[in-house]
ZAKOLNU-395722 format. One line per field, with one value per residue (C-alpha): residue in one letter; x, y, z. Coordinates in nm, 2 decimals, decimal comma, always signed. Layout:
type a	... .
px X	... .
py Y	... .
pz Z	... .
***
This chain:
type x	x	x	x	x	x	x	x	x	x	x	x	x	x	x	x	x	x	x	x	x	x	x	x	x	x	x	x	x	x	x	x	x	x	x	x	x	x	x	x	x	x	x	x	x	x	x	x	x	x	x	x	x	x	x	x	x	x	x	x	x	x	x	x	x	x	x	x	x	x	x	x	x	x	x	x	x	x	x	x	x	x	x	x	x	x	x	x	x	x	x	x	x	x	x	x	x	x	x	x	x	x	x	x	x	x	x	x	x	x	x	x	x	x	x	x	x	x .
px +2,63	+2,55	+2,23	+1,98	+2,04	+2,41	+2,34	+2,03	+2,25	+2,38	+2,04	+1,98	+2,32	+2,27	+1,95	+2,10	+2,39	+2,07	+1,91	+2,17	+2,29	+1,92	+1,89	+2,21	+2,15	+1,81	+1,89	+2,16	+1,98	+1,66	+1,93	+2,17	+1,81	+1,66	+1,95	+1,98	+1,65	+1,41	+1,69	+1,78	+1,37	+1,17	+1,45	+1,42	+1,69	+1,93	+1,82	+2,06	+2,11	+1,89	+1,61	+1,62	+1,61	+1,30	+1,12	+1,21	+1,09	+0,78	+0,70	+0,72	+0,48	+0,20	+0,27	+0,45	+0,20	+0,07	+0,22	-0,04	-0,31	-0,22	-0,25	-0,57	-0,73	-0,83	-1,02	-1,21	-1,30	-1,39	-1,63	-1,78	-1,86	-2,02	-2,26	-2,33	-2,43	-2,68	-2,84	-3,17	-3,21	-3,35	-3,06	-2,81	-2,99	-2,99	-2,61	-2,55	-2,76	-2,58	-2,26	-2,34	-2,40	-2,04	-1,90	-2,10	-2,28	-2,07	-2,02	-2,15	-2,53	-2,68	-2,54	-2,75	-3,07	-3,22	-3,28	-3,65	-3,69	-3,84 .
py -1,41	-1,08	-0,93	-0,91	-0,52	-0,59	-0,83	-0,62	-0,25	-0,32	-0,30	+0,06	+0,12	-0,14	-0,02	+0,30	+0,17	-0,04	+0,26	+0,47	+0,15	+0,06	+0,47	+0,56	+0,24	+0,31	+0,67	+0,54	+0,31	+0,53	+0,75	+0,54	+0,33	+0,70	+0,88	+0,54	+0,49	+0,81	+1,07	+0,86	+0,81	+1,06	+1,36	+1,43	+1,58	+1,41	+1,42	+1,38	+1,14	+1,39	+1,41	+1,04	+0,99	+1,27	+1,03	+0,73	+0,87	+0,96	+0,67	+0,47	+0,67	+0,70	+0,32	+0,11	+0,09	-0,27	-0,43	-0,26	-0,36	-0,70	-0,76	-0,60	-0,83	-1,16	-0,85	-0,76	-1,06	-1,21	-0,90	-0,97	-1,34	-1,22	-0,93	-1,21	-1,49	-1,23	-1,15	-1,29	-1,44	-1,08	-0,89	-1,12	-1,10	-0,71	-0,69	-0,92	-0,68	-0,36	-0,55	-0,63	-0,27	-0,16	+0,15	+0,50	+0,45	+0,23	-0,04	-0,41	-0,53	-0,23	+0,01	-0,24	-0,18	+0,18	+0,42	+0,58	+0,93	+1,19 .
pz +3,30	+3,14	+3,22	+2,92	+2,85	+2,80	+2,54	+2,35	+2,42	+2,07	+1,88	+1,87	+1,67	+1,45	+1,38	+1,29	+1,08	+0,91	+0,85	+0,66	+0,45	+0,35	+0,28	+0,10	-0,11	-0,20	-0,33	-0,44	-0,70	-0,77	-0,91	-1,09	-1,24	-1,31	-1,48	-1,71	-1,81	-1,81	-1,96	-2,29	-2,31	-2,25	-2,25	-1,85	-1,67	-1,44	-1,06	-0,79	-0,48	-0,24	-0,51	-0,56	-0,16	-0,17	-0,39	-0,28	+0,04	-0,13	-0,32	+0,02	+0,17	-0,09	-0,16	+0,08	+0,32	+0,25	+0,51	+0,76	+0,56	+0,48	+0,89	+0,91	+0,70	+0,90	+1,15	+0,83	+0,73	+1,07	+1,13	+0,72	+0,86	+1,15	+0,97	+0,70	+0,93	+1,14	+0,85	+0,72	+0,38	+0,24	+0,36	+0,21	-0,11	-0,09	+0,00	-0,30	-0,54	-0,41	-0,46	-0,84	-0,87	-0,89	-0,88	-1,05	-1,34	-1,54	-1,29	-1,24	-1,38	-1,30	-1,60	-1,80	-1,66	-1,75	-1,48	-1,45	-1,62	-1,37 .
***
């Protein structure tokens, strides 16, 4: 029988094969999806495989971070359940306000109710 490192030695360049297929293909397509659509649209120019890879590689980091945040969820809510159950009936009912009051001025009940003039 092999031992266990034998059998798991071939990870790493798979990983790496895995890598440059899933790269190449994604810039790749951002290319061939951007010099089809946006060009004959709008009028941009033509942007080549290292651009597409640049934004690909861009677009994945301002927006393909959701998979973190999904698993930190259940923590979130776990802690939310405990604050709310050790507070008394007063603080719940301020949370609640505050959280009617939206964002800025615009937000939730509160942009309804005049603010005092100094």
């Amino acid at each position: 029988m092999r031992p266990r490192w034998m059998k798991m030695i071939w990870i790493a360049p798979l990983a790496l094969v895995g890598i440059v297929l899933f790269c190449f293909i994604g810039g790749e397509l951002v290319m061939h999806l951007w010099n089809w659509l946006l060009p004959p649209l709008f009028g941009w120019r033509l942007i080549t495989f290292w651009q597409a890879l640049a934004m690909l590689t861009l677009c994945r980091i301002l927006f393909g971070r959701s998979g973190w945040h999904r698993a930190g969820r259940p923590n979130f809510r776990r802690r939310m359940r405990e604050r709310w159950e050790g507070m008394t009936p007063e603080e719940r009912e301020k949370f609640r306000h505050g959280m009617r009051g939206g964002c800025g001025p615009f937000g939730g009940a509160s942009a309804a109710e005049p603010k005092p003039q100094p």
